[in-house]
C-alpha positions in Angstrom: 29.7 -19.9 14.8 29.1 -16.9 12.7 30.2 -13.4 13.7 26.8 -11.9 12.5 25.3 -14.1 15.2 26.9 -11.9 17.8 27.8 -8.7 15.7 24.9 -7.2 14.0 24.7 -6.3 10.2 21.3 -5.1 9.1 18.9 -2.9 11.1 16.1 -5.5 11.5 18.8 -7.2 13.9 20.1 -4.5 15.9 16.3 -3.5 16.5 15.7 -6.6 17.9 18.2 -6.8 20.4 17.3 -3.1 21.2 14.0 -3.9 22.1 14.4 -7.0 23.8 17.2 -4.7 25.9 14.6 -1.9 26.5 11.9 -4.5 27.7 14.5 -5.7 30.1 16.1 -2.6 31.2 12.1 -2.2 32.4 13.0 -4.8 35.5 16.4 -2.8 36.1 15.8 -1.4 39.5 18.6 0.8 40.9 17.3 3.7 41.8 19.8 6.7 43.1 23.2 4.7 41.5 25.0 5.2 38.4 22.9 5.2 34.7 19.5 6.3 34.3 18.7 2.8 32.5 14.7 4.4 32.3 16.2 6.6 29.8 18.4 4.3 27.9 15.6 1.9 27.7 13.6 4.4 26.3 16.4 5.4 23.7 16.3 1.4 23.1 12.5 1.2 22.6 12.8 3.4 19.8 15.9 2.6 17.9 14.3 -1.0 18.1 11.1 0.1 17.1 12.7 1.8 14.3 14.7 -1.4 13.3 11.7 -4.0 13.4 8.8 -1.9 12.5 10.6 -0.4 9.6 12.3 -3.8 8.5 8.1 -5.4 9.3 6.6 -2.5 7.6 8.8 -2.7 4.6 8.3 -6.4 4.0 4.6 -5.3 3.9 4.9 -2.6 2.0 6.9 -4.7 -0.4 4.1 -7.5 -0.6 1.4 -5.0 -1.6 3.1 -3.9 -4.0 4.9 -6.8 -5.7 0.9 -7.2 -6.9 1.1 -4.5 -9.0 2.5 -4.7 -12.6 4.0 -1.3 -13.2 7.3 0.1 -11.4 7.1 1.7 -8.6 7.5 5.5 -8.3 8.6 7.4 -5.3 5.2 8.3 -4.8 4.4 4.8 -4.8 7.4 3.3 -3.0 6.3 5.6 0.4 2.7 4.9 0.2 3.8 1.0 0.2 6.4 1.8 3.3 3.6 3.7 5.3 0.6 1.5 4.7 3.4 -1.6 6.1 4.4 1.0 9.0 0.6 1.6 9.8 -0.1 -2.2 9.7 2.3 -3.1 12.0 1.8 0.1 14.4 -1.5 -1.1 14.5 -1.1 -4.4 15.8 1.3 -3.3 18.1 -0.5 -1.3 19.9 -3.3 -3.6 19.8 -1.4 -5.6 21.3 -0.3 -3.2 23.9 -4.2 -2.3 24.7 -5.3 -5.9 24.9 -2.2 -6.6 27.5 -3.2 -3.3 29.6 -6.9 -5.0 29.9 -5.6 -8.0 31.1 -3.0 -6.8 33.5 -4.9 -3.9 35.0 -5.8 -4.0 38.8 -3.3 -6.6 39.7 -1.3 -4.5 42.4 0.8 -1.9 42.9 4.2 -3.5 41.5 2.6 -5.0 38.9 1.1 -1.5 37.3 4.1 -0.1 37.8 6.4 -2.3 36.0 3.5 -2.5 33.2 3.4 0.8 32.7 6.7 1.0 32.1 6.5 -1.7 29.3 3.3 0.5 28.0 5.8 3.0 27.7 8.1 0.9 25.9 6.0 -0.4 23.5 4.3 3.4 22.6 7.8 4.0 22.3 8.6 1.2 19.7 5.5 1.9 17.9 7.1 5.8 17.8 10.3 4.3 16.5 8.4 2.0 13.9 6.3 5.9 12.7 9.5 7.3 12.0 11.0 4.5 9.4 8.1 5.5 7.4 10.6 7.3 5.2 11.9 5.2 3.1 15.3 6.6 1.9 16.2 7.6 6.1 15.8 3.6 6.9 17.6 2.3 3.9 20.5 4.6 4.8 19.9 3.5 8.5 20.4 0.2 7.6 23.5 0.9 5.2 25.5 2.4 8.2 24.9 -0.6 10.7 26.0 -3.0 7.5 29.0 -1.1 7.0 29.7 -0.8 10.8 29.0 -4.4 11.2 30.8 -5.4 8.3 33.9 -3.0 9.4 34.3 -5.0 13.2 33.7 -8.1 11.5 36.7 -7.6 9.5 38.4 -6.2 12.5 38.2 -9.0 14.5 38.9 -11.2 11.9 
């Protein structure tokens, strides 16, 4: 087995695992002891958010634009990056609104552990607004490969 399996290298991967920590750190109940996991799931949300939404929106932003004949100028490159961002923001919290019609009224547990995953995902989507820079993702996503890369070789 592959250490990139367990050791991420690329942003897209460390988001993921973010977000799938900051949905369950949502069910962590321990109120009164030790870490404010709310909090760190909240820091999780939008790192993750930031990792997928930016790694999604730049694979759209990349598809418009491999239609176009011309290279790409800055101006060019961020207008691809924001319309991807925007894309996938908007599904997102489409998503999000679709799940609060269906879940609302089902108890008191129930709207409480959903709004904190309401949370999470506005949170994400936040995350996923702020990789709309281009150059502040690809050098995001330079430092987890070279921190990756570095306890790879560590280990190894």
């Amino acid at each position: 087995m592959p250490l990139t399996w367990i050791i991420p290298t690329s942003l897209l991967y460390l988001g993921a695992v973010f977000l799938v920590l900051a949905i369950v750190l949502v069910f962590v109940d321990v109120p009164g002891k030790g870490v404010p996991w709310d909090k760190v799931g909240a820091w999780f949300a939008v790192i993750g958010g930031f990792g997928v939404g930016g790694a999604a929106g730049g694979w759209l932003g990349r598809a418009f634009s491999s239609t176009s004949d011309s290279v790409l100028t800055n101006g060019q490159r961020f207008t691809a990056q924001a319309v991807g961002v925007g894309v996938v923001g908007a599904i997102v919290l489409g998503l999000a609104l679709w799940a609060y019609s269906r879940v609302r009224g089902k108890g008191i547990g129930t709207k409480t552990k959903f709004k904190s995953l309401l949370v999470v995902f506005v949170l994400a989507v936040v995350g996923t607004v702020l990789s709309a820079i281009p150059e502040i993702y690809g050098w995001a996503d330079g430092a987890v490969n070279w921190a990756g890369n570095a306890v790879i070789a560590a280990i190894r």
